[in-house]
C-alpha positions in Angstrom: -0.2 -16.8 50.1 -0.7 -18.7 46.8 2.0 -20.0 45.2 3.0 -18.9 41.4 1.3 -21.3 39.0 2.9 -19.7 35.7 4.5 -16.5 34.3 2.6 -14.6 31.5 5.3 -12.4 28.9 5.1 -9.5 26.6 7.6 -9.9 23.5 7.5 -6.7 21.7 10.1 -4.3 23.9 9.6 -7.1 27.1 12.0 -10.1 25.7 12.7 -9.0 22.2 13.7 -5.4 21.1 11.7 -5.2 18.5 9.8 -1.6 19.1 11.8 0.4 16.6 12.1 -2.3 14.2 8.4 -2.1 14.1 8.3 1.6 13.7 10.9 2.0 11.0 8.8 -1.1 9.1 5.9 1.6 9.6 8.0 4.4 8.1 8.8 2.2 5.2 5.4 0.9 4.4 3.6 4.0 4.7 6.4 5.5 2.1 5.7 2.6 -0.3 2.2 4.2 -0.7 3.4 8.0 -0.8 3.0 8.8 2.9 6.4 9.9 4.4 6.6 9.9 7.9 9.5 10.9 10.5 10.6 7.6 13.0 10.6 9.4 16.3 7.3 10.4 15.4 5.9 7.2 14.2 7.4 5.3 17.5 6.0 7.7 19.8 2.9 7.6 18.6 2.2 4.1 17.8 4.6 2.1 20.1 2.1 -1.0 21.0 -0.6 0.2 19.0 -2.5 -2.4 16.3 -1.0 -2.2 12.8 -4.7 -1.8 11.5 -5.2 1.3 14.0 -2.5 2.9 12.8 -3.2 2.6 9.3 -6.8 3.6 9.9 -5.1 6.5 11.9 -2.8 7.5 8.8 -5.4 7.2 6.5 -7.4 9.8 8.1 -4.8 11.8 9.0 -3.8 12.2 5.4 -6.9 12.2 3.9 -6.0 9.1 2.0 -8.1 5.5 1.7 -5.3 2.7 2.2 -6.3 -0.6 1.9 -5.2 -2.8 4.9 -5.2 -5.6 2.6 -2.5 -4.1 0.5 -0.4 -2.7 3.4 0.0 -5.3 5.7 2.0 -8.1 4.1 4.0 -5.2 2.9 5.0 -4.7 6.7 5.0 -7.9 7.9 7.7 -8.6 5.2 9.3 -5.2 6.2 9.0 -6.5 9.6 10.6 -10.6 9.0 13.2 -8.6 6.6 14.8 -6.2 9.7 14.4 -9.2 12.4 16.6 -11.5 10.1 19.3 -9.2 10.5 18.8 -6.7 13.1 16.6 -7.7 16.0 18.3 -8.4 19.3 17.0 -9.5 22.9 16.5 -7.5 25.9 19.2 -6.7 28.2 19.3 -9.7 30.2 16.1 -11.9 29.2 17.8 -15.0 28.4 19.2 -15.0 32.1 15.9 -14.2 33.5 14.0 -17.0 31.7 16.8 -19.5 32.0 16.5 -19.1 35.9 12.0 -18.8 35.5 11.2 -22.8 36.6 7.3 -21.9 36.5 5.8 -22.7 33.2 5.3 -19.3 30.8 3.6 -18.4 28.2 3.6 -14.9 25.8 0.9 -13.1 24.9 0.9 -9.9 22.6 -1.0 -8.0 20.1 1.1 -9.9 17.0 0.6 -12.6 15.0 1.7 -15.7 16.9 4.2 -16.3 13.6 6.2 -12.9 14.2 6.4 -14.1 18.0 7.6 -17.4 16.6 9.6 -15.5 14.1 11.3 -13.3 17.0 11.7 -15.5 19.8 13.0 -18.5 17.4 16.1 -16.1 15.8 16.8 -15.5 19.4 16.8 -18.8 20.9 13.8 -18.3 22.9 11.1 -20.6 21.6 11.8 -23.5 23.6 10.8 -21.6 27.2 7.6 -20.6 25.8 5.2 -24.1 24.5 2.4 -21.4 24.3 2.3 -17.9 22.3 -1.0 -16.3 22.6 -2.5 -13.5 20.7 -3.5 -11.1 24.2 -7.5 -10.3 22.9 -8.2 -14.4 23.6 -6.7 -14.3 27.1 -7.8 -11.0 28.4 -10.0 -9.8 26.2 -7.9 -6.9 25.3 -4.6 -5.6 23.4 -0.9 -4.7 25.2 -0.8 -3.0 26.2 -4.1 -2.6 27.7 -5.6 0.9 27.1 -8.7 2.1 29.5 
């Protein structure tokens, strides 16, 4: 048996509880352009799912043509905004990474500046000298959809 060479994370709902953060950003961007939309139904649907997809989703839903362009910095700030004062670590993932002593590394669908964004607030940035966006390392999102 081979022995572990290094330990690949998830942040979004894996280290960082950051999934209805997200989805209440989501609610408030889409209201910003005159789309209201109900939480539980926005993180149901779109938990892990590319912000682009989902607006592409919305737009067609709605009959609407939103401009990604426009939208997205208006989440990501939504997004940096609720982290600085709300965002919180998993149940027990400082313990668990303090006692990993294989090298890790997290991938996920985000921008590598939310991950460094996230995992900085929470004192997590120093276990992790590589964030990687999941399409370069596996050629798909996370989660991975077939």
């Amino acid at each position: 048996m081979s022995q572990i060479e290094a330990v690949f994370f998830d942040c979004d709902g894996t280290l960082v509880d950051s999934e209805v953060i997200c989805s209440r950003a989501y609610v408030a961007m889409f209201r910003q352009f005159g789309i209201t939309l109900e939480l539980t139904e926005v993180f149901r649907r779109f938990k892990g799912v590319k912000l682009y997809e989902i607006i592409d989703t919305i737009s067609k839903e709605h009959g609407v043509a939103l401009a990604k362009a426009e939208l997205e910095p208006v989440y990501r700030a939504e997004v940096a905004r609720l982290f600085d004062t709300e965002l919180e670590a998993i149940a027990g993932a400082n313990t668990l990474l303090e006692s990993i002593k294989t090298p890790m590394c997290v991938v996920s669908n985000g921008p590598v500046s939310k991950m460094q964004h996230s995992l900085g607030k929470l004192g997590m940035l120093h276990y992790f000298p590589i964030c990687c966006l999941a399409v370069t390392i596996f050629n798909a999102g996370s989660p991975i959809r077939r």
